[in-house]
N, C-alpha and C positions, 0 to 999 in steps of 0.2 A: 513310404506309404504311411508308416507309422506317425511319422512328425508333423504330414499335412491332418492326417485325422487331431491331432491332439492341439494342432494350432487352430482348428477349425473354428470351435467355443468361440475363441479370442476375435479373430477373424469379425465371426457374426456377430459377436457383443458390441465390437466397435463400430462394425457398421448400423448396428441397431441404433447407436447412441449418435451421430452423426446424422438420420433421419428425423431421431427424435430432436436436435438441435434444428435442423432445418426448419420441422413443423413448429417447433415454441417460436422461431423468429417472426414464421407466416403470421403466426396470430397474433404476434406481437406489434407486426407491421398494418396488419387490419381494425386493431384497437388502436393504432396513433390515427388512423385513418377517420374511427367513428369520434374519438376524441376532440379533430381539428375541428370536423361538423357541430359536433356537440358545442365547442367552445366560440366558433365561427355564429349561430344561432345566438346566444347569450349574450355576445355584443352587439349582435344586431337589436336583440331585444334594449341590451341597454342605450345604445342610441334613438329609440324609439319613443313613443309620448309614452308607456305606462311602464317603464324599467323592467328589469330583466325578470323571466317567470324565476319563482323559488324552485318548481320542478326543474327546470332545467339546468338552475348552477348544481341542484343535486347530482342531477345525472352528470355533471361536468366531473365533481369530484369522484363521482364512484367511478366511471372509467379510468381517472387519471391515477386513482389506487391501483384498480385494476393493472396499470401499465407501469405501476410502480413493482407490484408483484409479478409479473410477466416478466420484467427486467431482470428482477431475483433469482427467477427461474431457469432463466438465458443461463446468468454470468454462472450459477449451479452446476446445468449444463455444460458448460465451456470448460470450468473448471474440471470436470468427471472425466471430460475426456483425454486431458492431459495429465489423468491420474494411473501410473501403472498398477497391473494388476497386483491382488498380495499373494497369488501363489507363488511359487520358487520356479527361475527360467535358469532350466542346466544347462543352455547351452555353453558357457563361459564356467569355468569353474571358479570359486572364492576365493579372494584372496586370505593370506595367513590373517592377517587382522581381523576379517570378518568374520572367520570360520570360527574363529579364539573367543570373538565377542557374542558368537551366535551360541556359542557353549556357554558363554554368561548370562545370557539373557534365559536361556531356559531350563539352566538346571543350578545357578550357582557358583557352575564350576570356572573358577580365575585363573589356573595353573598358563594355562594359554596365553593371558594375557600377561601377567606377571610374567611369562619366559619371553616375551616382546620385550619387558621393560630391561631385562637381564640384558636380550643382547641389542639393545638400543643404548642402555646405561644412559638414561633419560626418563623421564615421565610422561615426555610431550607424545610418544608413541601409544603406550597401553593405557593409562593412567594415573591415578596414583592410590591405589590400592582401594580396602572395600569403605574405609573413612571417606576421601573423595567421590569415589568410582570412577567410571571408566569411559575413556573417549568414543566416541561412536567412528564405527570405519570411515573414510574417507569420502563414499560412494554414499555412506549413508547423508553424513554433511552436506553435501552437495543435494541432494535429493530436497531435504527441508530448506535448504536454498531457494532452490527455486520453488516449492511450494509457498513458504512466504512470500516472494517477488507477487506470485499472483493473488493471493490473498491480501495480502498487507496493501493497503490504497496509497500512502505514501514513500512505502520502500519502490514500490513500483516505477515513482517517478523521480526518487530522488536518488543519487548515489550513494552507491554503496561501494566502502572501502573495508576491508579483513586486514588485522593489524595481529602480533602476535604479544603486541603489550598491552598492560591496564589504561594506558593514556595516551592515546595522536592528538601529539604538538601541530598546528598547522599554522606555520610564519606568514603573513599576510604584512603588503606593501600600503600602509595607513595613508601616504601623500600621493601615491601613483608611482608608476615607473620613470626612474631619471633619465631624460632622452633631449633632442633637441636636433635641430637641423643643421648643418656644416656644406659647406663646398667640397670639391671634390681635396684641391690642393690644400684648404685650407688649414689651419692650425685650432686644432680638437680641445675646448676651453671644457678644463673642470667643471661635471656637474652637480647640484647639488645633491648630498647626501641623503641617499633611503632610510625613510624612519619605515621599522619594521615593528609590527607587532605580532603577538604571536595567541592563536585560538586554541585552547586545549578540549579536547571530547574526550567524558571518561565514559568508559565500558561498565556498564550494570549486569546486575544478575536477574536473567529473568529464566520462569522455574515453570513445570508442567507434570502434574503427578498418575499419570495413564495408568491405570489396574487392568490388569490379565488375567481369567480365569486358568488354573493347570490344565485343563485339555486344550486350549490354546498354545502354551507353552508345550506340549507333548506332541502337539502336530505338525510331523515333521514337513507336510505340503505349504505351511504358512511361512511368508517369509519374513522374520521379527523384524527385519531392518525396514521394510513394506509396513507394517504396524505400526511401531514407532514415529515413523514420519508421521503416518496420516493422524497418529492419535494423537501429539500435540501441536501442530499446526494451526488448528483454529484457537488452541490456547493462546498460544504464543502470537499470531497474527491479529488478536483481539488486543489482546495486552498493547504489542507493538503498536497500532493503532493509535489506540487512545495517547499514550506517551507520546509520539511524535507531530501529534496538535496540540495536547495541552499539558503534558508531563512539565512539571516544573523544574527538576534539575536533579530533584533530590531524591538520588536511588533509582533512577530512573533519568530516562534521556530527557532534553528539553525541547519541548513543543516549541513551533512558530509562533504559535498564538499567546505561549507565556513571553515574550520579551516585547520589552517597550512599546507601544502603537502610539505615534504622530501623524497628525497632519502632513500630506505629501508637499506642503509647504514648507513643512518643519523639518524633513524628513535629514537624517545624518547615519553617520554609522552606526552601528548598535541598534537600531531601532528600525521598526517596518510600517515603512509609512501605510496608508489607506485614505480614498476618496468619502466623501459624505451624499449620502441619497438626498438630505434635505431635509429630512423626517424621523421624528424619530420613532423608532421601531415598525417605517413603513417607507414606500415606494413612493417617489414625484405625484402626486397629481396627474401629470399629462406627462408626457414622451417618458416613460420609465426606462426605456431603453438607454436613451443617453447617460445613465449613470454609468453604465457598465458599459460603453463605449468609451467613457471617462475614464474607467478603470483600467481597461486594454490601453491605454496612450500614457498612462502614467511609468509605463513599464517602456524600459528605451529598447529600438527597435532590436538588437542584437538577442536579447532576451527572449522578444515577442515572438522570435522563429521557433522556441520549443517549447511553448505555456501550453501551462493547461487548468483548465478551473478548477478549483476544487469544492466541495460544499456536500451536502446530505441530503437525502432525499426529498424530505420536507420541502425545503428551499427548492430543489430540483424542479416538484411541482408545481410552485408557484412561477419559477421561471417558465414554465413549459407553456403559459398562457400570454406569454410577451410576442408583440409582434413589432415590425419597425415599420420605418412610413410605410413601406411599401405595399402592407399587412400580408408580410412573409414572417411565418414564425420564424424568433429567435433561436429555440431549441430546435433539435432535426435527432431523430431516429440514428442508432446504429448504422452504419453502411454494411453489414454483415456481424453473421453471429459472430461474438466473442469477442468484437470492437466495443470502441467506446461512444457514444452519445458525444453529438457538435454544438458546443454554445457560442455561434458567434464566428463559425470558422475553425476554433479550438476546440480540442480533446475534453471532456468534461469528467471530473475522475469524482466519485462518490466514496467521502468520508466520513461514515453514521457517527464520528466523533463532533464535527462541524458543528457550531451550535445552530438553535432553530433563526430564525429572523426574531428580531426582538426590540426593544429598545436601549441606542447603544451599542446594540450587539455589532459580531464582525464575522456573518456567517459564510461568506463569500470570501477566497482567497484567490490568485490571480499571478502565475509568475511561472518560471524557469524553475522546477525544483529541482531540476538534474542539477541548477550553477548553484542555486537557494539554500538547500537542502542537504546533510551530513549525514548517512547511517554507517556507523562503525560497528564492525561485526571483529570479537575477538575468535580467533581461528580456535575450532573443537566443543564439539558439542559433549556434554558429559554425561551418563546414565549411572546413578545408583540402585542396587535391587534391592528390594526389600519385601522378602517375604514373610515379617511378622507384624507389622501393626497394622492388616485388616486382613486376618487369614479368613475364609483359605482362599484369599485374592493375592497374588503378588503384585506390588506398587513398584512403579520404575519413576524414581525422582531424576526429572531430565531436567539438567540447566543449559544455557548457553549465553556469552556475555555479549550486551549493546548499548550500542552509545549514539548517541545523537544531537543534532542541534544546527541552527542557520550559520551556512560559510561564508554566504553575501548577501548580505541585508538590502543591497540592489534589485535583487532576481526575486522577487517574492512582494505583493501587493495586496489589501485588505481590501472590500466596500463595507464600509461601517454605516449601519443605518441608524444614523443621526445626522445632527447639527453642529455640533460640534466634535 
C-alpha cells in the first residue's frame, strides 16, 4: 500500500506532462493551420494587380515565429519526459562504484574510490586520484549518453562509436573493393591490389563546471548521479554542437562544414560536394523548389533511404513557405509529439549552428549522417570536486573525451546559395 501511495506523485507528474505534450502539439498543429491561410492569402495577394498587403506578410512572419517557438516548446516537452526524476529509486540497491562515488560527490570523501582502484590495480575503475578525479559510475555514463543523443542535433544522426584510446584509425578502401565476375569452373585471375588509406579521429577534452550549493550535497533524497547528468548536458550538447558543423580540428572535433566544399561536378574524396541555387545569397526566381529537388538526386540513392536535412531555424522558416507545382507545401508539421518535421519526404533535423542563408553561404546540408558522419566518444566520464575556488559553492569539474569528423565524403551534400 505504502509503495503505490509513494509511486502515486510520479505516476501523476507523468501523466500531467504527457497531456501537457498533447495540448503544445494541438496548438501547434492549429497555428500551422492559421500559418498555411495566412501564407496561402499573401500569394494570392502577390499574384494579384497591387502586390502582396505589408499587413499580411507581417502577420505571415509573426505566426511563422510563433510556430518556431511552439516547436521549442514541443521538443522541451518531449525532452522532460524522458528525463528521470532526481529523487533516489530504492528499489534496486547501488552498485559498489556508485555508492563510493556518491561518497565523493558529497562529502569529499575518496577512500571508497581509492579501495576500487586498490583492488582493480588499474585506474580505469575509480579514477585516478584528486589531481585527475574520478570516473562517473557506469549507469551514470550511460545516462548523459543518452541525454546527449537527444540534445545534441548531429550525434543524433550520426554514429557514434566509444573507443578506449586517444585516437580511432579507420582504414578506408581509396579505389573500391577488388572484385570481379568468374564462371563457375573457371580459373580465379589475380585481382588488382587494394590501395588502402587510413582516417584518424582524435578525442578532445570537453569540460562542464556545475556548482552545488551544501544543502544540496546534504540531501540525502537527491540523487547526485540524477544532478550531474542534467547539469552538464546542455553544456556539453551546446559545445558538442557547434564543433560538429563547424569545429575546425583544432582541440576540438571537425565540423562538416570545415572541410573542402566543391562543385558536385568537381566533387572527389576529401571534399563535400554542394548544388548552386543560382543566386547569390537567395533563392531562383521562379520554381525554388527545384534546387533542393536537385540536392536530394545529388545524393545516390543507397544513401537517399536514410537522409535527413539538416539546417536552423531561420532557414527552416523560410523553407516553410515553399510550395511545389502542385501548391502543396514543401515543409509538413510533425506527424506526432516528439517527431521530427518532413522536408520533402525526409526527416528535417534543426541545427542553431547551421549558418543563416546568405551570400555564398551553405546553410542547407542534405545526406546520410549515420554513413557521413564520426562521433567518437572515449569511454568514462570524469568528475573533479572542488570545494575551494567559489566557496561556499562546491564546483564539480566534469570532463569527457570526443572526437569527430566525415567518414564518407559520399553521404553528406551542401545547397550553397550562389553562383558559383
Amino acid at each position: 500500500m505504502n509503495a503505490t501511495l509513494a509511486a502515486a506523485p510520479e505516476t501523476k507528474a507523468a501523466a500531467d506532462d504527457y497531456l501537457d505534450l498533447k495540448d503544445a502539439f494541438g496548438e501547434f498543429m492549429t497555428t500551422f493551420e492559421a500559418f498555411k491561410d495566412s501564407n496561402d492569402e499573401k500569394l494570392a495577394q502577390i499574384e494579384g494587380r497591387f502586390g502582396a498587403d505589408a499587413l499580411t506578410g507581417e502577420k505571415v512572419e509573426r505566426i511563422s515565429r510563433a510556430l518556431d517557438e511552439q516547436k521549442r516548446a514541443l521538443d522541451m516537452l518531449a525532452l522532460k519526459r524522458i528525463r528521470p526524476v532526481l529523487g533516489r529509486e530504492d528499489r534496486a540497491g547501488p552498485s559498489e562504484h556508485k555508492a563510493a562515488f556518491d561518497a565523493y560527490m558529497r562529502s569529499g570523501d575518496d577512500r571508497g574510490l581509492r579501495s576500487l582502484d586498490t583492488k582493480a590495480m588499474s585506474t580505469n575503475l575509480g579514477g585516478s586520484g584528486q589531481d585527475g578525479g574520478y570516473l562517473v559510475p557506469p549507469e551514470t555514463e550511460t545516462e548523459i549518453g543518452k541525454r546527449l543523443s537527444a540534445l545534441s542535433p548531429i550525434r543524433s544522426i550520426a554514429s557514434v562509436r566509444q573507443v578506449s584510446a586517444a585516437v580511432l584509425k579507420k582504414p578506408f578502401s581509396a579505389t573500391g573493393p577488388a572484385v570481379g565476375w568468374v564462371a563457375e569452373t573457371a580459373e580465379r585471375p589475380q585481382t588488382s591490389a587494394t590501395t588502402l588509406a587510413e582516417l584518424q579521429f582524435q578525442t578532445m577534452e570537453l569540460y562542464a563546471m556545475p556548482a552545488a550549493t551544501a544543502s544540496l550535497l546534504e540531501d540525502s533524497v537527491v540523487d547526485l548521479d540524477q544532478w550531474i547528468s542534467a547539469e552538464v548536458e546542455a553544456a556539453f550538447a551546446e559545445q558538442e554542437g557547434t564543433a560538429f558543423v563547424t569545429g575546425d580540428g583544432t582541440a576540438k572535433p571537425k565540423g562538416f562544414l570545415s572541410y573542402t566544399q566543391v562543385a558536385e561536378s568537381a566533387w572527389a574524396w576529401g571534399k563535400i560536394g554542394y548544388t548552386l541555387t543560382g543566386v547569390s545569397g537567395g533563392w531562383p526566381a521562379a520554381d525554388e523548389s527545384d534546387v533542393l529537388i536537385d540536392t536530394v538526386y545529388t545524393l545516390k540513392a543507397g544513401y537517399r533511404q536514410n537522409a535527413n536535412w539538416v539546417m536552423n531555424r531561420k532557414t527552416q522558416a523560410a523553407i516553410r513557405k515553399l510550395k511545389d507545382a502542385d501548391g502543396n507545401y514543401l515543409w509538413q508539421p510533425p506527424a506526432g509529439p516528439g517527431q521530427r518535421a518532413m522536408l520533402m519526404g525526409f526527416p528535417l533535423v534543426e541545427a542553431e549552428d547551421m549558418p543563416d542563408i546568405g551570400a555564398n553561404a551553405t546553410p542547407i546540408a542534405f545526406g546520410d549522417f549515420s554513413r557521413g558522419y564520426l562521433v567518437v566518444d572515449r569511454a568514462g566520464v570524469r568528475v573533479l570536486r572542488d570545494p575551494y575556488s567559489a566557496k561556499p559553492y562546491v564546483l564539480f569539474y566534469t570532463t569527457k573525451r570526443v572526437g569527430g569528423g566525415v567518414q564518407d565524403f559520399d553521404a553528406i551534400k551542401l545547397l550553397k546559395f550562389g553562383t558559383a
